[in-house]
N, C-alpha and C positions, 0 to 999 in steps of 0.2 A: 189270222191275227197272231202276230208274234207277241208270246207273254214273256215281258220281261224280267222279271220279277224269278221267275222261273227258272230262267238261264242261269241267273246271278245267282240263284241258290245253289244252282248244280256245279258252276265251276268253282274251283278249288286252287292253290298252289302245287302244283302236283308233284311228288318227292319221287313216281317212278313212272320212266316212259316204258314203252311199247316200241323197241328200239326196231320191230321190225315193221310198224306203220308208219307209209311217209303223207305227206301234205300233197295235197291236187295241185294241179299248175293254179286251177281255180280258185283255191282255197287261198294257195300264195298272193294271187294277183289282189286279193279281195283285203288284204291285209297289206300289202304295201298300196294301194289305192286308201284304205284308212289312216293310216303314218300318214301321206299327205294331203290329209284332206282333215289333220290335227287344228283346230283353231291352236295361233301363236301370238305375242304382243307384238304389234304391230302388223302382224300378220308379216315377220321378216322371215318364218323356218327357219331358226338360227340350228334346226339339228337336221343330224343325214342316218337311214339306216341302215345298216350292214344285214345279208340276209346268207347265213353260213349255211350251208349243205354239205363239204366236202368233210368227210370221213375224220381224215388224217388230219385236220385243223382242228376241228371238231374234239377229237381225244387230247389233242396238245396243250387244248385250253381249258380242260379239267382241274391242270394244275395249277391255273392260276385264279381257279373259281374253288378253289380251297377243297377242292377234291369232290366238289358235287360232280355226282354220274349224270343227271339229268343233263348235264351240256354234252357229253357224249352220245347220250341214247334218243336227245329227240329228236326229229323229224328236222328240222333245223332252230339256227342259232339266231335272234332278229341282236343284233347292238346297236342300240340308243348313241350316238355320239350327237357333241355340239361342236358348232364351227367355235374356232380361237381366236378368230378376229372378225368384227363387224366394223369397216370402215366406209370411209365416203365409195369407192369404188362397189363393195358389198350392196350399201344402200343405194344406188344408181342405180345398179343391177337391175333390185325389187320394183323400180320404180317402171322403169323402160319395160321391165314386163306389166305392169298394171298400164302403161300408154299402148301396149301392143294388144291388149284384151278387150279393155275399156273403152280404149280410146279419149280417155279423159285429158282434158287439157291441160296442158304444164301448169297455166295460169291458177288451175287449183290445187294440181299435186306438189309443187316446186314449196310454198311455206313450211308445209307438212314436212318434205325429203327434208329441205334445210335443217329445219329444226332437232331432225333424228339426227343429220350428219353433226351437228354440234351437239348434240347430246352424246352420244357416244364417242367422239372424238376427246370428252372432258372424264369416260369412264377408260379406271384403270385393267389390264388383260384380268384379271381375278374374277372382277366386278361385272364384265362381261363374261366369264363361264361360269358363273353361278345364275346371271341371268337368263343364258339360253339353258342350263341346266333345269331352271325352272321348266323350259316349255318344253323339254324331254318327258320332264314326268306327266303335265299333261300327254301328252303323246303317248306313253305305256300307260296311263286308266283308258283314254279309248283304244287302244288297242289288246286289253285286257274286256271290255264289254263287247266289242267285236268277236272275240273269241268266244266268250261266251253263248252269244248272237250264234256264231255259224256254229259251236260245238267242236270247236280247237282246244286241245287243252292245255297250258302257257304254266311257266312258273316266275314270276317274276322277280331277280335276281340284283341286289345292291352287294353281297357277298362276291366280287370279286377283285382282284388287283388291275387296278386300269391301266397302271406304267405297264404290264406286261402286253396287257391287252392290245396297248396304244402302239408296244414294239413289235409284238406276231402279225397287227396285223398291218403296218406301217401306216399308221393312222397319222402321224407326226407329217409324213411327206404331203398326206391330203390336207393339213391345217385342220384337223378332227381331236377330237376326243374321246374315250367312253364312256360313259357314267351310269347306262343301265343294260341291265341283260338280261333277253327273255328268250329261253329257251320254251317251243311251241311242237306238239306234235299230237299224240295222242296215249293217255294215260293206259297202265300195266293193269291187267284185272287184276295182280296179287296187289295193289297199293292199296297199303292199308288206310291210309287218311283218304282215300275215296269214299268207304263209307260214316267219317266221323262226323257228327253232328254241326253244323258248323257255329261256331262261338262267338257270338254278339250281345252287346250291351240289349238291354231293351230298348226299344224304340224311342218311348219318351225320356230315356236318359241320354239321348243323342241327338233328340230334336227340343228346338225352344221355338215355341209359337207367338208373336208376338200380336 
C-alpha cells in the first residue's frame, strides 16, 4: 500500500539537481500519461506540455528563469503552456472525439457543444488564457503528487519570463503559451533544503470542519 502522506512529506521544491541523473523512458511516459489524464473545465485540455531534454536548450533557458540552475541541471524541463484560442472549430474538435470514444449521440452532446461554443465565442483572448491558465495549475499539483508518488524530484517554477519562453521555443507559431515551469529530475545529495523541516501551518489552522 502506497502511504501518501509520506510522499508528500518527503518531496520538496528542490533548489539543486543531480545534473548527472536522468529520468527512465518509464518514469517519463508515467508523467506525460498524468499531464493528460489532468481533470480540466469542461474537460476541453485547454493546455499542452513541452517535455525539454536537449542540453543546449536547457542552458539557454536559464536566462530567462532569472538565472535558476535547476533548469539547466535537471533531468528535464516539463512547460505548462495554454492554447490561445478556444473557438467553435476547438470545441467540435472535443466533441467529435467524445462521439468517437463514446459513441454518444449528437442528440445529447450538440446543447452542451452549442452552448460552450457561445460561451466562449462571447469571451475576450485575456479571459480565455487566464481560464485555461487555471487548468494548467491544476495540472502542475497533480503532476507535483505524481512525483512525489514515483519519487521524482520537481521544482515548481512561476519565476520565469514567458515572452522569452514563448520566443525560444516558438510557442507563438503553435497558438501556445507558457505560464508554468517544472523542472523534474532527481535531487543533489549536497542540497541543503533536502533535509529542512518542512514549514506548515498547523492542521487545524488550515482546516475548518463544519
Amino acid at each position: 500500500m502506497i502511504d501518501s502522506l509520506k510522499h508528500l512529506n518527503w518531496r520538496y521544491a528542490v533548489k539543486k539537481f543531480d545534473a548527472t541523473k536522468q529520468l527512465s523512458e518509464n518514469k517519463l511516459t508515467i508523467l506525460k500519461e498524468a499531464f493528460n489524464l489532468t481533470a480540466t473545465s469542461y474537460g476541453l485540455q485547454p493546455i499542452k506540455m513541452l517535455v525539454i531534454k536537449d542540453q543546449d536548450l536547457k542552458n539557454k533557458l536559464v536566462k530567462s528563469s532569472y538565472g535558476q540552475q535547476q533548469v539547466a541541471d535537471a533531468s528535464h524541463i516539463l512547460v505548462l503552456c495554454v492554447e490561445t484560442v478556444i473557438d467553435e472549430a476547438y470545441i467540435n474538435m472535443y466533441f467529435n472525439l467524445v462521439k468517437k470514444l463514446r459513441n454518444t449521440p449528437e442528440t445529447i452532446t450538440d446543447p452542451f457543444k452549442n452552448s460552450l461554443i457561445k460561451s466562449f465565442s462571447e469571451k475576450d483572448k485575456a479571459s480565455v488564457i487566464k481560464w485555461a491558465t487555471n487548468q494548467a495549475y491544476l495540472a502542475l499539483g497533480n503532476l507535483l503528487t505524481i512525483c512525489a508518488v514515483e519519487e521524482i524530484d520537481a521544482c515548481p517554477m512561476e519565476g520565469f519570463i514567458a515572452s522569452e519562453y514563448n520566443e525560444t521555443l516558438n510557442l507563438k507559431e503553435k497558438g501556445l503559451e507558457a505560464v508554468l515551469v517544472l523542472p523534474v529530475g532527481y535531487r543533489a545529495s549536497d542540497d541543503l533544503f533536502a533535509t529542512l523541516a518542512k514549514v506548515r501551518k498547523p492542521i487545524e489552522d488550515s482546516i475548518i470542519e463544519l
